[in-house]
C-alpha positions as CSV (number, residue, x, y, z in Angstrom):
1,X,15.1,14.3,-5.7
2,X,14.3,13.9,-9.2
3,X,12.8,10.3,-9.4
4,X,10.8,8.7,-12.3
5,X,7.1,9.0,-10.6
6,X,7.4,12.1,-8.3
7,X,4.0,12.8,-7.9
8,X,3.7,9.5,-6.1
9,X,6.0,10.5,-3.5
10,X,5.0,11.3,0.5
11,X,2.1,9.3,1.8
12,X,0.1,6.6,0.0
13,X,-2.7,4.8,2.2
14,X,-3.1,1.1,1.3
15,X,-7.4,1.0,2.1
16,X,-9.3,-1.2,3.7
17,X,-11.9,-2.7,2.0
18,X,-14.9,-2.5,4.0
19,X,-18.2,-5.4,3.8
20,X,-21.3,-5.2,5.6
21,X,-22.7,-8.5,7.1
22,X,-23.6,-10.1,4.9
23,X,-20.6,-10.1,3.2
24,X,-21.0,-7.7,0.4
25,X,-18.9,-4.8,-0.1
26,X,-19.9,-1.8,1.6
27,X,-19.8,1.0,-0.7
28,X,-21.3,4.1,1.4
29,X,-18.8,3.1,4.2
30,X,-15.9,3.4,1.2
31,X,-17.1,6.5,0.1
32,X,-16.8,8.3,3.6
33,X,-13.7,6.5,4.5
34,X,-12.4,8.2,0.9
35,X,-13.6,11.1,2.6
36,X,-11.9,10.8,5.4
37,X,-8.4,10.9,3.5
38,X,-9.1,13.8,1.1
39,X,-10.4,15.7,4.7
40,X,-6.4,14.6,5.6
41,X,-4.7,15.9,2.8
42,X,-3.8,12.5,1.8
43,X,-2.1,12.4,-1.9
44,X,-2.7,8.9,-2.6
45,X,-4.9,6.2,-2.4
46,X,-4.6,2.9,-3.0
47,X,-7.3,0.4,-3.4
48,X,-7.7,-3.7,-3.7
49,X,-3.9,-4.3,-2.2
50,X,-3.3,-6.8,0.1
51,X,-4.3,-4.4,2.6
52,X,-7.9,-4.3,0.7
53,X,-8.0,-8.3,1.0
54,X,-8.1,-8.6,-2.7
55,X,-7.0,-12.1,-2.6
56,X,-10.6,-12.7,-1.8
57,X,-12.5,-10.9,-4.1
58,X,-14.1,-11.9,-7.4
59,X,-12.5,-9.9,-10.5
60,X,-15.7,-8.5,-10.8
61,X,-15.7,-7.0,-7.4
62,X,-12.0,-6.0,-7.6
63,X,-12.5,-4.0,-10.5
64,X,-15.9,-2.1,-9.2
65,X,-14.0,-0.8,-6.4
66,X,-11.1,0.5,-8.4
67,X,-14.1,2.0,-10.4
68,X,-16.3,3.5,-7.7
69,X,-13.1,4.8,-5.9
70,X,-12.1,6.6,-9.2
71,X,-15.8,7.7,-9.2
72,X,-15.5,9.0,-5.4
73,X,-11.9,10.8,-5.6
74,X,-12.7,12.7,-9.0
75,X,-9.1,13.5,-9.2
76,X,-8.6,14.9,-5.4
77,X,-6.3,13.0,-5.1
78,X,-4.1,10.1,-7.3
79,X,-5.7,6.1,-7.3
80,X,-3.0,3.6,-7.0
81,X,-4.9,0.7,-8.2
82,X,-3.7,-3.3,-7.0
83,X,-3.4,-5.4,-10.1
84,X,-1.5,-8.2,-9.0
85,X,-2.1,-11.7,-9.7
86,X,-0.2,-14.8,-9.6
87,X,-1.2,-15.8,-13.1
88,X,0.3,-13.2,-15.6
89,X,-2.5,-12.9,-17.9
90,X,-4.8,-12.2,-15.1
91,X,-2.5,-9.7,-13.7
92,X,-2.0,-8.5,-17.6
93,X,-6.1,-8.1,-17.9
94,X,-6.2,-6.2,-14.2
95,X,-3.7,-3.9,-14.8
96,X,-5.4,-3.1,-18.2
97,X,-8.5,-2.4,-16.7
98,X,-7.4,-0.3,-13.8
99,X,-6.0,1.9,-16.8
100,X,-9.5,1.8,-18.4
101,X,-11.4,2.5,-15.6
102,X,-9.0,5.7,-14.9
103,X,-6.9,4.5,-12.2
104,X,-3.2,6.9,-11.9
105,X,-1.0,3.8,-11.9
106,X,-1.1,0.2,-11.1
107,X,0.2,-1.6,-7.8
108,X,1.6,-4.8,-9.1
109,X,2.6,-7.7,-6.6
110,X,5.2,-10.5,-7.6
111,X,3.8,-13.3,-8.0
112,X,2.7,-15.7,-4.9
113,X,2.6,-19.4,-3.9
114,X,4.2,-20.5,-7.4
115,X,7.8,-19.4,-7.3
116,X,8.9,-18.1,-10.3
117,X,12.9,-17.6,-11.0
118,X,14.2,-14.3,-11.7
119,X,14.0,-14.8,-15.5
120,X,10.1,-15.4,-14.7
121,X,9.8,-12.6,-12.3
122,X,11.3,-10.7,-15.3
123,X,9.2,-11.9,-17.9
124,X,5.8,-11.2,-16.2
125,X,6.7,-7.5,-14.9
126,X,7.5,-6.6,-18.8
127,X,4.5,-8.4,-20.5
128,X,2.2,-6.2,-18.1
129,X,4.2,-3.1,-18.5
130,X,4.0,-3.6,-22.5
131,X,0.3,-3.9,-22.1
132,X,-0.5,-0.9,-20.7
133,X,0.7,2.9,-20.6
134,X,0.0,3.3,-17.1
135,X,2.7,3.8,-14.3
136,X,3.7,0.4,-13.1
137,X,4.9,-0.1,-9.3
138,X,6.1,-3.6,-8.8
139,X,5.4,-4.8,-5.2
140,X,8.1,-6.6,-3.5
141,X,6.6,-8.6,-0.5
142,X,8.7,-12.1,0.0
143,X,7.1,-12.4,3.6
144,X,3.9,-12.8,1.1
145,X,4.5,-14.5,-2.1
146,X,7.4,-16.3,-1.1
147,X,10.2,-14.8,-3.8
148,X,11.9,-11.9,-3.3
149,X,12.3,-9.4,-6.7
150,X,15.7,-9.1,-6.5
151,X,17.4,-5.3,-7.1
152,X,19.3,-6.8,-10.1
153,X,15.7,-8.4,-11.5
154,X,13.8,-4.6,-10.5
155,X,17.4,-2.6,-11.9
156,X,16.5,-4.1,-15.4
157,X,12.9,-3.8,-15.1
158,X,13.7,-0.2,-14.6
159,X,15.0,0.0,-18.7
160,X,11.1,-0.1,-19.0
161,X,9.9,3.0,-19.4
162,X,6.6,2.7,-17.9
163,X,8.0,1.1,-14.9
164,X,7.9,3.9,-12.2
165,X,7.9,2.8,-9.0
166,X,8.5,0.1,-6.6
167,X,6.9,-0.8,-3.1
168,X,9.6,-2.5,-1.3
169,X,8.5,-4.2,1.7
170,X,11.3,-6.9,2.1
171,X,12.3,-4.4,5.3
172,X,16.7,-4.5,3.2
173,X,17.7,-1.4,3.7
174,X,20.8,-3.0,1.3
175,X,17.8,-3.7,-1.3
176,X,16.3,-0.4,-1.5
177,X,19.8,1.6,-1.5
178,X,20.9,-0.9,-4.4
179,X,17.8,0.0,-6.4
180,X,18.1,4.0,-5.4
181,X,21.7,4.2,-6.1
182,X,21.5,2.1,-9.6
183,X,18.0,3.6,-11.2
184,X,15.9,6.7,-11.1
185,X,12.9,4.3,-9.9
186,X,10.6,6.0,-7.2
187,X,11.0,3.9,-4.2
188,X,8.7,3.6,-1.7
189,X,8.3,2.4,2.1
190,X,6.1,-0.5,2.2
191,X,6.3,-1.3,5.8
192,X,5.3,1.9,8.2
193,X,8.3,1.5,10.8
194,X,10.6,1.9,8.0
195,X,9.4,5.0,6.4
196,X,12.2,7.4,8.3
197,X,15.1,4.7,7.3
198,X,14.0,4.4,3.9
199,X,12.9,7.9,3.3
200,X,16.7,9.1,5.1
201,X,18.5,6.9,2.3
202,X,16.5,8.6,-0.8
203,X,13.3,6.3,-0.8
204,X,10.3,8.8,-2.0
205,X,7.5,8.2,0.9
206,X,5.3,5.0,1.9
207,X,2.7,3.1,1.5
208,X,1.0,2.6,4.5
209,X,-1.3,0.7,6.6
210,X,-1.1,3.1,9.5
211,X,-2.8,5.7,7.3
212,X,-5.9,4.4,7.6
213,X,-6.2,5.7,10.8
214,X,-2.9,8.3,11.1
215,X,-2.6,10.2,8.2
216,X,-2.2,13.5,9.3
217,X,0.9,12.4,11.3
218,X,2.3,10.6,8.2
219,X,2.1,13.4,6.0
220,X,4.1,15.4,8.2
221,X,6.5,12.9,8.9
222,X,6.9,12.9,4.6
223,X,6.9,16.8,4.6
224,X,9.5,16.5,7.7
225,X,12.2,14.8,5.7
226,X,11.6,16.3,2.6
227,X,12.5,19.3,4.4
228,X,15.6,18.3,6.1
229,X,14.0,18.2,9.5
230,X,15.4,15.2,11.2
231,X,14.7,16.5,13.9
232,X,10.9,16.5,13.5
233,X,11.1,13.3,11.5
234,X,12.7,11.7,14.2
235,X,9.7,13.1,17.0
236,X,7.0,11.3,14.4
237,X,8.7,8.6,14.1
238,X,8.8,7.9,17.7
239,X,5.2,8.4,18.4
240,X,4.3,6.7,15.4
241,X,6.4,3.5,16.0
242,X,4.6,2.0,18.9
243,X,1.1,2.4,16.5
244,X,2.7,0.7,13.6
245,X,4.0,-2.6,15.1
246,X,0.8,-3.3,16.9
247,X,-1.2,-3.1,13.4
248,X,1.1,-5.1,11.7
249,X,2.6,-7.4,14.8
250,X,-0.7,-8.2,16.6
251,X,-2.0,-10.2,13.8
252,X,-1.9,-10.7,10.0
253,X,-2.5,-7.4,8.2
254,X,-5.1,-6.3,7.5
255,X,-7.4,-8.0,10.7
256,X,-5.3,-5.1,13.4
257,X,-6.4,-2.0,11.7
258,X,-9.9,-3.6,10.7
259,X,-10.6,-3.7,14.5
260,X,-8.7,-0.4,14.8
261,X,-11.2,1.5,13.0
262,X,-13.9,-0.6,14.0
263,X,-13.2,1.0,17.4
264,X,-12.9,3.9,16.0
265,X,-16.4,4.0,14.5
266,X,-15.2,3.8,10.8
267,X,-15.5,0.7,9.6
268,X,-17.9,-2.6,10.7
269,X,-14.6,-4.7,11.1
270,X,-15.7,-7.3,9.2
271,X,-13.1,-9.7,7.0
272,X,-13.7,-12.1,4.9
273,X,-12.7,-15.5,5.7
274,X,-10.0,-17.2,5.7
275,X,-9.3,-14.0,7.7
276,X,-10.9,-13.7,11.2
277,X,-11.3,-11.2,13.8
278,X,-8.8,-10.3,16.5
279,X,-8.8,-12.3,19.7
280,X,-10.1,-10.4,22.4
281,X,-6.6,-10.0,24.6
282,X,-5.5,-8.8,21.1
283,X,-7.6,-6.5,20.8
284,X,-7.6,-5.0,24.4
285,X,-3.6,-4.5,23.6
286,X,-4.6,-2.4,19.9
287,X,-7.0,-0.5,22.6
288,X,-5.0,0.8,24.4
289,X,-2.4,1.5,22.2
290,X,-5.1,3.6,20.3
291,X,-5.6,5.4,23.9
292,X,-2.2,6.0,24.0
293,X,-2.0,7.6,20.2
294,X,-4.8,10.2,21.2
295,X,-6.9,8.2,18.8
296,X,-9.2,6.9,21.0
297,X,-10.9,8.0,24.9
């Protein structure tokens, strides 16, 4: 398929952030975790999402880590930076420096907690756009912020040049065939269950969660039905599927795959609060469902 942002199709890892602790952010451990996913064959990364916690990081802190992972990928792979805020200007001055410090597009969020109407929704996805020259991917999350973008609101967006791509993580199936079937936009999974559905109605690939510790069998799952091979797909998606709802069921993301590569030795599993480790019966579930993956002995 010919969409507007190809080279942002297949696999995109949403990253953890990782702190020691004391709190701070843990840049050695970032650095090999970076490593990890080039090692994979991973296309994309993408840093300070929600995945990242971002909503509890200074702007100071948000922009060094889109800077030292810049720094650490040295154009291995593409940097999908999060820029979103609920305040346009502050998502305006993000999204312009992710473009300065060399990021490959900007992950933008709708905006959370205060509502805006269409019109508004509108409004702050083209001030930001007109800002910058970067790729824009506007983030549809109304389990999040409260507002869904609807396809008519992202279907005019899509007259913006610069506007690429969008992450639609509503889990409509009628959403992201209305935007596929109306624009040239590169849609993409943003919940890992969905990647086969979406991916089998013309969406582009996914950003995941799952990636952080699967990305080897996401790629291939991409690859799969890029190729035709439902077949395949289909295999991947069914021993993926049992993986994916525990890290996003067992608790709010990202505190499931925190303790998921905690167990797996690569990461402290430390959150900052308001978020909070998983409960113990929690985690004895995400265990074994790691056992079951191969992931873990």
């Amino acid at each position: 398929m010919n969409t507007r942002a190809e080279d942002f199709s297949g696999l995109t890892v949403a990253m953890i952030t990782p702190f020691t602790s004391e709190g701070k952010i843990d840049f050695d451990v970032l650095a090999e975790q970076i490593e990890f996913q080039i090692a994979a064959g991973t296309p994309i990364l993408s840093p300070v999402g929600t995945t990242g916690e971002s909503p509890t990081l200074t702007v100071e802190e948000h922009c060094e880590l889109i800077r030292q992972t810049v720094k650490i990928v040295a154009g291995r792979a593409k940097v999908l930076a999060g820029s979103g805020s609920n305040s346009t200007s502050e998502a305006l001055n993000l999204t312009r420096k992710a473009e300065e410090l060399g990021a490959d597009a900007a992950l933008v969020i709708g905006p959370y907690y205060n509502k805006p109407s269409q019109e508004g929704l509108y409004q702050h996805f083209k001030a930001i756009a007109h800002s910058v020259s970067l790729p824009i991917c506007i983030y549809n999350v109304p389990g999040r912020t409260g507002r869904s973008i609807e396809p008519e609101t992202i279907i005019r967006l899509a007259e913006i040049k610069n506007i690429a791509m969008v992450k639609e993580a509503s889990g409509s199936m009628d959403a992201a065939s209305r935007i596929i079937g109306a624009t040239d936009l590169t849609v993409l999974s943003g919940d890992d269950s969905l990647t086969l559905p979406f991916m089998s109605i013309g969406a582009r690939g996914v950003v995941s969660v799952v990636g952080n510790v699967a990305p080897v069998d996401l790629i291939a799952l991409c690859a799969a039905i890029d190729a035709n091979d439902y077949a395949t797909a289909r295999a991947l998606h069914q021993k993926l599927f049992a993986l994916c709802r525990k890290m996003l069921s067992l608790s709010t993301n990202p505190i499931p795959v925190k303790a998921a590569m905690k167990a797996l030795g690569r990461d402290s599993g430390y959150l900052r609060l308001p978020m909070t480790e998983l409960e113990p019966e929690l985690n004895a579930q995400l265990l074994v469902t790691l056992r079951e993956y191969g992931l873990l002995k």
